[in-house]
N, C-alpha and C positions, 0 to 999 in steps of 0.2 A: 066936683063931686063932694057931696056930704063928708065929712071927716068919720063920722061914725059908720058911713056905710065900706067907708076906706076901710077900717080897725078890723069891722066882721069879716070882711073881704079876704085879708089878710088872715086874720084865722080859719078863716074856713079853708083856701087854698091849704095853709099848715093843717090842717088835719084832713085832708084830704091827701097829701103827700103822705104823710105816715101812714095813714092807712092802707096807700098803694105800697110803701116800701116790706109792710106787715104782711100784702099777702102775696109777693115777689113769686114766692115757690110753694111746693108740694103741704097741704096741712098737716094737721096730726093724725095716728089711723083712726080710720071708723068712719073718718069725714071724708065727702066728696071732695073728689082730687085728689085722695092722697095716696099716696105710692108705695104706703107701708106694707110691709109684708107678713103677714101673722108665720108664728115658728111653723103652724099644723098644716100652710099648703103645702099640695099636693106638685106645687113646681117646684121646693126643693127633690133634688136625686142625690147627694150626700152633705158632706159636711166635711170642715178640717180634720185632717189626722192626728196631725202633730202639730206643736206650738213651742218655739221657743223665745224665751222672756228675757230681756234687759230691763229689769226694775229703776222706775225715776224714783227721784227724792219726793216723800212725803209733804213736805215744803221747797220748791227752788232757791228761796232766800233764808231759809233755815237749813241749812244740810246736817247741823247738828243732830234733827230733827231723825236720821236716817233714813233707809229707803222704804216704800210701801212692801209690805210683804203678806196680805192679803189674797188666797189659794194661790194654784200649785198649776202648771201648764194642764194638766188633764180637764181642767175647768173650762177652758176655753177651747174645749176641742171639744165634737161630737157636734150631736144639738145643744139645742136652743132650752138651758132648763134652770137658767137664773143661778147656777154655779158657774161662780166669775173668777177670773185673774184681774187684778187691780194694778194699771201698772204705775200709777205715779205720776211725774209733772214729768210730761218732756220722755219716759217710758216709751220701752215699743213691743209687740209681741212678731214674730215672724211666721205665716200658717205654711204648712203643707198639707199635701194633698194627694189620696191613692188615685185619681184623675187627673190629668190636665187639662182645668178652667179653658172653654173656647167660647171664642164671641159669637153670639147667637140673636135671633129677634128680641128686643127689651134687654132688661138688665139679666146681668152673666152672674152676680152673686149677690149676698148680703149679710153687713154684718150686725151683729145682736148686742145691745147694752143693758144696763139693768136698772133703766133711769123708773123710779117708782112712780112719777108721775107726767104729762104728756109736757109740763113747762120745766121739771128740771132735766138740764140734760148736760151730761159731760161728754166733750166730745174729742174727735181725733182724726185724722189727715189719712187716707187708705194710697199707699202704694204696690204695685205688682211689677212680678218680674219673669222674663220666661226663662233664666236661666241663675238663678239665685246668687246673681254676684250683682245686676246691673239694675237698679230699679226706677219706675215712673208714675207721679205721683198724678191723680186726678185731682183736675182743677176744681177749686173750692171756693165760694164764698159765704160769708158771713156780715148779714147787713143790720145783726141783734146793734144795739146803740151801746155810746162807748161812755157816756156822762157819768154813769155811773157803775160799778163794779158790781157784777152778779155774785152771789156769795152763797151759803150754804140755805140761808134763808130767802132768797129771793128766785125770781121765775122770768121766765125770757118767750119765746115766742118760735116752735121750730119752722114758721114758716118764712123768717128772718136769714134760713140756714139752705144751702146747696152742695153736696156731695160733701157733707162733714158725718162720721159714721157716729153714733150717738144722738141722733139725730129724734129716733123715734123713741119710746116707754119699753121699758121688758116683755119680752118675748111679740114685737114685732121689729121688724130689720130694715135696714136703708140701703135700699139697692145700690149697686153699681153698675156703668154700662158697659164693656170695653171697648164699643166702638169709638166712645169720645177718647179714645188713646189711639185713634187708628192711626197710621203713618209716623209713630213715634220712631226716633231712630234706636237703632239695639233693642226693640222689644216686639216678638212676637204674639197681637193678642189671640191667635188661636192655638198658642201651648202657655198657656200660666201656669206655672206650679209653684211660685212664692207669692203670700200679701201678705203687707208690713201693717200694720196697724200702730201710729204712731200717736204719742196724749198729745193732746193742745193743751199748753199752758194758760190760761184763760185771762192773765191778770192784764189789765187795761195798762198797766206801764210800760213805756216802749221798749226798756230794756230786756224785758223778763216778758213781754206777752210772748205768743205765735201770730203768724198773719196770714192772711186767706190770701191766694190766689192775686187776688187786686190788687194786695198791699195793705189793707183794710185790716186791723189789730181785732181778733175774736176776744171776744167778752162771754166765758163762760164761769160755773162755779167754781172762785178763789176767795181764800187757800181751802185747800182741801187736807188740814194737815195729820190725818189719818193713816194708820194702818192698810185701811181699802183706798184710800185717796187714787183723783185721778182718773182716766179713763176704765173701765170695769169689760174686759170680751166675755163676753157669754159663750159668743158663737159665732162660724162662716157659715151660710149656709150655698151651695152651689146649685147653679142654676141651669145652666149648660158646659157638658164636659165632654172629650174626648168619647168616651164611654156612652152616652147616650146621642151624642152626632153618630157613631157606626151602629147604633140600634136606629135612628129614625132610617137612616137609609138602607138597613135590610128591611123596614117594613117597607118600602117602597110607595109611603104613601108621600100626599101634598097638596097644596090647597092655591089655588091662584085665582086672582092676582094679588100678590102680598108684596108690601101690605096692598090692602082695598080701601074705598070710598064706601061702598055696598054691596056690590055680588061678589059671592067665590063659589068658585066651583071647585069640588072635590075628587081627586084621584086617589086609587086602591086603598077605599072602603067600600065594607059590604054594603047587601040593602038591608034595612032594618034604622034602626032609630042611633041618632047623635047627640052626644052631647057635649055644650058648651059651657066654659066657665071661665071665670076670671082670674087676673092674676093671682087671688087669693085663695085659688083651686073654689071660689061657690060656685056652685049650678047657677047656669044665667038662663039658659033654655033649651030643649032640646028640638030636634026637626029630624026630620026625612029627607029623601032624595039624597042626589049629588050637586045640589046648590043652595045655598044661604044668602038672604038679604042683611047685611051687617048695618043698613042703611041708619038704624035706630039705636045700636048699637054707643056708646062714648067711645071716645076716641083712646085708645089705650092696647096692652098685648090679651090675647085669649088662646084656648085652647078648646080646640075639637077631641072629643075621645070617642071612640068606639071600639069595647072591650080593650085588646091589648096594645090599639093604635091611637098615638098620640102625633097631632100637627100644634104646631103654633101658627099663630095669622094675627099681622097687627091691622089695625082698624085707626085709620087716619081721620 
């Protein structure tokens, strides 16, 4: 073979590979596929109550530097409204909750950062526990490149990124599911009432980074040696809780077969008109009757409403 068609050859597979690695996982919001959650749907039902803080060091290798002290626990409670708790390199915040989080169709929660733009992002490792002594972390990866160190001024790629919370821009949130915890031992995922939110230390050196899941060293903005430095919680927002599983089942409605390919047919709704919408609570469309073609539908969670009756149904 030609030597130069060898050399293209060669390159092209290399940027061919990167571009597959680049789009591994979920985009940024706004764009198809991605799984972000704006603060304003309509599938949040509350949010954290409480929050308490163990502050990182402003710098890990500076600790002269002292700790982020950047707002005050009430910042990372409620909604979603870009008043943040900052917690620093290696920092953790602990939520609670007037419900206890239960695993539901799609993701059970999400959490909120206040990254200003969709490429920078500071991120952090999400743990839950059903009985606030015992906790279990969801697996994470991070396939951002390690050559060279992301910093204050530089930009990464969150679709490089897998169950790391930070993931998305201010006031949209990166789900979580708690099924991928199912069969964990010592943790109940249908009573949660602790998530740890802990900072990733981002710095590409082995001693001093975090590491995903794989083993794979995260590469996010270092140092951060600020005040705000660090991970930043805005917010949890809850998805499914104790509290609204005993309201779907006094409505006594439901929809099967869930999830669907394309038909479902609908129990205890009236007649009169439905409607459908997506994860991010928009109207997708409305219909009649007691059955729906999802056949055209993407593949993803939705919600049926009519008036005070809310189903979910996922569309495979």
């Amino acid at each position: 073979m030609n030597k130069c068609k060898v050399i293209v050859s060669v390159i092209v597979i290399v940027f061919l590979q990167t571009i597959t690695l680049a789009q591994s996982f979920a985009p940024e919001p706004e764009e198809m596929g991605s799984d972000a959650i704006y603060k304003d749907s309509s599938i949040f039902i509350g949010w954290a109550s409480d929050i308490s803080i163990t502050r990182g060091p402003m710098n890990i290798l500076e600790p002269s530097l002292g700790l982020t002290n950047y707002g005050s626990a009430i910042d990372g409670s409620f909604i979603a409204d870009n008043n943040v708790i900052s917690l620093g390199d290696g920092g953790q915040a602990i939520a609670t909750f007037a419900e206890a989080i239960v695993n539901g169709p799609g993701p059970d929660f999400a959490v909120f950062e206040n990254g200003f733009a969709n490429h920078y992002m500071e991120l952090a490792f999400v743990e839950v526990s059903s009985d606030g002594i015992n906790y279990s972390r969801f697996e994470s990866i991070s396939e951002t490149p390690t050559d060279v160190q992301i910093d204050n001024f530089s930009y990464s790629d969150c679709r490089y990124l897998y169950n790391l919370a930070g993931k998305y821009r201010v006031f949209f949130g990166t789900p979580f599911d708690l099924e991928e915890l199912s069969g964990t031992a010592g943790l109940d995922i249908n009573h949660i009432t602790h998530i740890k939110i802990i900072d990733v230390v981002g710095s590409i050196t082995p001693d001093t980074g975090s590491y995903d899941s794989q083993g794979n060293i995260i590469n996010d903005p270092y140092p951060t040696p600020f005040e705000s430095g660090g991970f930043d919680l805005d917010a949890i927002g809850v998805i499914h809780s104790t509290n609204l599983h005993l309201n779907e089942l006094s409505q006594n409605t439901s929809v099967f077969p869930n999830p669907t390919k394309d038909l479902i047919y609908l129990h205890g709704f009236d007649v009169g008109t439905k409607c459908i919408s997506n994860l991010n609570g928009l109207l997708i469309t409305t219909f009649e009757g007691t059955k729906y073609s999802a056949l055209n539908l993407p593949a993803g969670m939705y919600f049926i409403k009519q008036g005070g009756k809310t189903v979910r149904f996922i569309k495979e």
